[in-house]
C-alpha positions as CSV (number, residue, x, y, z in Angstrom):
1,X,-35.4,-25.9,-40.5
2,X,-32.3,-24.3,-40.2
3,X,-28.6,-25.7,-38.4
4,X,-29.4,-23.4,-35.7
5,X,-32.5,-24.9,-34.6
6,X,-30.7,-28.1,-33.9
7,X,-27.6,-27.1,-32.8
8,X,-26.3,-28.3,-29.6
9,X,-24.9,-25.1,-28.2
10,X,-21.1,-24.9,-27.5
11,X,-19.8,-26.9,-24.6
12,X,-16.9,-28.3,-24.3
13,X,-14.1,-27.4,-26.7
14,X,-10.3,-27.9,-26.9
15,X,-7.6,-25.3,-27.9
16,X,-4.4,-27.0,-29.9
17,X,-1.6,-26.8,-26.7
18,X,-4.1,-29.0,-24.4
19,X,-2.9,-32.1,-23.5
20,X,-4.6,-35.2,-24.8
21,X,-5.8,-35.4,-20.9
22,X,-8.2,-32.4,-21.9
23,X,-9.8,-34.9,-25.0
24,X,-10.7,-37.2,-23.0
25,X,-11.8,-35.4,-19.8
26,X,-14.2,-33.1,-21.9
27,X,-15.7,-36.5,-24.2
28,X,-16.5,-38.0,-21.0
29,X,-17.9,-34.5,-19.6
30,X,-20.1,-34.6,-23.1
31,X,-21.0,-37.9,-22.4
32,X,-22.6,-37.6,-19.1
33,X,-24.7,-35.3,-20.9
34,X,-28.0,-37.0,-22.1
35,X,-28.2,-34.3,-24.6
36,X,-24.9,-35.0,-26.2
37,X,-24.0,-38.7,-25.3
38,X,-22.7,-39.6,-28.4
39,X,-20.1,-37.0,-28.7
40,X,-17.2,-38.6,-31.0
41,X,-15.3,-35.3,-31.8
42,X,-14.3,-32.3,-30.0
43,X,-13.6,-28.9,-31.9
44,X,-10.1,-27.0,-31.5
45,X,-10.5,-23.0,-31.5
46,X,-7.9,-20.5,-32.1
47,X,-8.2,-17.6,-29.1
48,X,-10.7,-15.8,-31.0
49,X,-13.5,-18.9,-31.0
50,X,-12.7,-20.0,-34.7
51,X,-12.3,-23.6,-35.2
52,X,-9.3,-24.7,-36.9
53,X,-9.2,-28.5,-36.3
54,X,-11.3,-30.6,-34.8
55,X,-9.8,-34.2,-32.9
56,X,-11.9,-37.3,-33.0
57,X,-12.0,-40.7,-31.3
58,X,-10.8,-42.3,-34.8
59,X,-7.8,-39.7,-34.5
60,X,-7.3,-41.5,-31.4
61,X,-7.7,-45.0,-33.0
62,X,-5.7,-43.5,-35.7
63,X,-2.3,-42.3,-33.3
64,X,-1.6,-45.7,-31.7
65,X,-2.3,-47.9,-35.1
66,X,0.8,-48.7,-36.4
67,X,1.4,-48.6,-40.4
68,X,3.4,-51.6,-40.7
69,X,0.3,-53.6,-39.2
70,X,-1.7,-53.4,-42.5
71,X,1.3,-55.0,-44.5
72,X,2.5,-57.5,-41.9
73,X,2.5,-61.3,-41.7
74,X,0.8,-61.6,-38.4
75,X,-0.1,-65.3,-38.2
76,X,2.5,-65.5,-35.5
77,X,2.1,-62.0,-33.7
78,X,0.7,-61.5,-30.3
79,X,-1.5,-58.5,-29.6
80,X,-1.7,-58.9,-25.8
81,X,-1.0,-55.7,-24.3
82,X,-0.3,-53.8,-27.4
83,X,-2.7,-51.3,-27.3
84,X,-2.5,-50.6,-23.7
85,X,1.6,-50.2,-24.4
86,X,0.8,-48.0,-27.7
87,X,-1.7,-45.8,-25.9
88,X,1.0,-44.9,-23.0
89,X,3.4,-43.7,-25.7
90,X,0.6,-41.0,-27.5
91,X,-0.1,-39.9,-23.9
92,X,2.1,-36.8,-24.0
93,X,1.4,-35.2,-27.6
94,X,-0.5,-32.5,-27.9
95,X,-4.3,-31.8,-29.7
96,X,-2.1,-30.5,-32.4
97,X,-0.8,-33.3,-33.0
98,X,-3.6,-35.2,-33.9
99,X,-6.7,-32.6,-34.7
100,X,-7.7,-32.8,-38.7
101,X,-7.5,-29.6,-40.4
102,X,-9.8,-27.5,-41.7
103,X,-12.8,-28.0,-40.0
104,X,-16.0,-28.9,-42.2
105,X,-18.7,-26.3,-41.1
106,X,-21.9,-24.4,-41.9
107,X,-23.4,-20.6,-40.7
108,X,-26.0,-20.9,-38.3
109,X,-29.0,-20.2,-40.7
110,X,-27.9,-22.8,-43.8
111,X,-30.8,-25.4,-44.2
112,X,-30.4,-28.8,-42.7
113,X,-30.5,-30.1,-46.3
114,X,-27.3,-28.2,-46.8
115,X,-26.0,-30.1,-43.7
116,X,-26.6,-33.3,-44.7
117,X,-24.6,-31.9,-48.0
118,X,-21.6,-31.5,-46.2
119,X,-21.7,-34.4,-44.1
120,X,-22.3,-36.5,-46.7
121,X,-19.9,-34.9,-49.3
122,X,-17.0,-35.1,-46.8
123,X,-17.9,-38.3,-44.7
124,X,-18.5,-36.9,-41.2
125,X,-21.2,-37.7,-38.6
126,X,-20.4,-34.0,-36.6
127,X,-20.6,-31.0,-38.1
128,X,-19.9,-27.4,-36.5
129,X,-22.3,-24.3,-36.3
130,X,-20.4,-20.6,-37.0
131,X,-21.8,-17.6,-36.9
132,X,-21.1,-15.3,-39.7
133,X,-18.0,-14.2,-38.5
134,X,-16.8,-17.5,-38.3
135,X,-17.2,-17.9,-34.2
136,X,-18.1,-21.6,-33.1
137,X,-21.7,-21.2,-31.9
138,X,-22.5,-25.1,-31.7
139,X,-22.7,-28.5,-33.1
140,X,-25.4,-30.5,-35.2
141,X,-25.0,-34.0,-35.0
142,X,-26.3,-37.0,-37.5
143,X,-28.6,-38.2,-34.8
144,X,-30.5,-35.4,-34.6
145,X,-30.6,-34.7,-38.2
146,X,-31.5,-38.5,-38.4
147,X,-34.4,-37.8,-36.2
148,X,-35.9,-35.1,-38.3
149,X,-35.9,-37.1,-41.4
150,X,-37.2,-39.8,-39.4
151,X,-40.3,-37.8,-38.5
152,X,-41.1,-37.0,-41.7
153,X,-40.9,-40.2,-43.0
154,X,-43.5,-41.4,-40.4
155,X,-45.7,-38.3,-41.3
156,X,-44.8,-36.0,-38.6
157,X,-45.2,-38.6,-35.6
158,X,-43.0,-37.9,-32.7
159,X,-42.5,-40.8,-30.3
């Protein structure tokens, strides 16, 4: 089996001047989706359909963390309201901003087993599907992947 087989074709995407408005309008798009509900991370593509980031929910997580909270003394700290007050003041960067850079991906007729290579060599549960001149065709996700291996183990049985 090959990526292309279990690709989700290309949705919903994100160029790097969008707002962060445009994450989170197109994740919850995604998620309405029974085909893609767990959509975690959106890719960003130049004008000619290239990815050249890709911005996460972790990125998210990632913006509003504070780095003096992992050497603080917080027996004394309140966190009531802190991420609601934190969120408000990443509302106006861009998906530049915050997208990782490169994007992990594979051509459209690598084996699955190569997938797995990449996803496991580079710790990502989303990888992205190019065509051979690099154009974003679609996304393979560990669940599906998951699902395949799953059916083998059980001898082919699909539920």
């Amino acid at each position: 089996m090959k990526a292309k087989d279990l690709m989700v074709p290309l949705k919903e995407y994100l160029v790097p001047g969008d707002g962060l408005n445009a994450f989170l309008e197109n994740i919850r798009a995604a998620r309405a989706d029974a085909r893609t509900c767990c959509v975690k991370t959106l890719p960003v593509l130049d004008g000619g359909g290239r990815p050249i980031g890709v911005l996460s929910l972790f990125d998210i997580l990632k913006s509003i963390h504070p780095d003096y909270l992992s050497t603080a003394d917080l027996h004394s700290f309140t966190w009531d309201g802190m991420l609601e007050s934190l969120a408000r003041k990443v509302a106006g960067k861009k998906v530049s901003d915050l997208m990782m850079s490169p994007v992990v991906t594979v051509k459209e007729d690598h084996p699955l087993m190569e997938c797995v290579d990449q996803m496991v060599k580079h710790h990502i549960s989303t990888i992205f599907v190019v065509s051979e001149n690099g154009k974003l065709l679609g996304t393979l996700y560990e669940d599906d992947i998951f699902f395949v291996i799953a059916d083998a183990i059980q001898g082919g049985r699909q539920p």
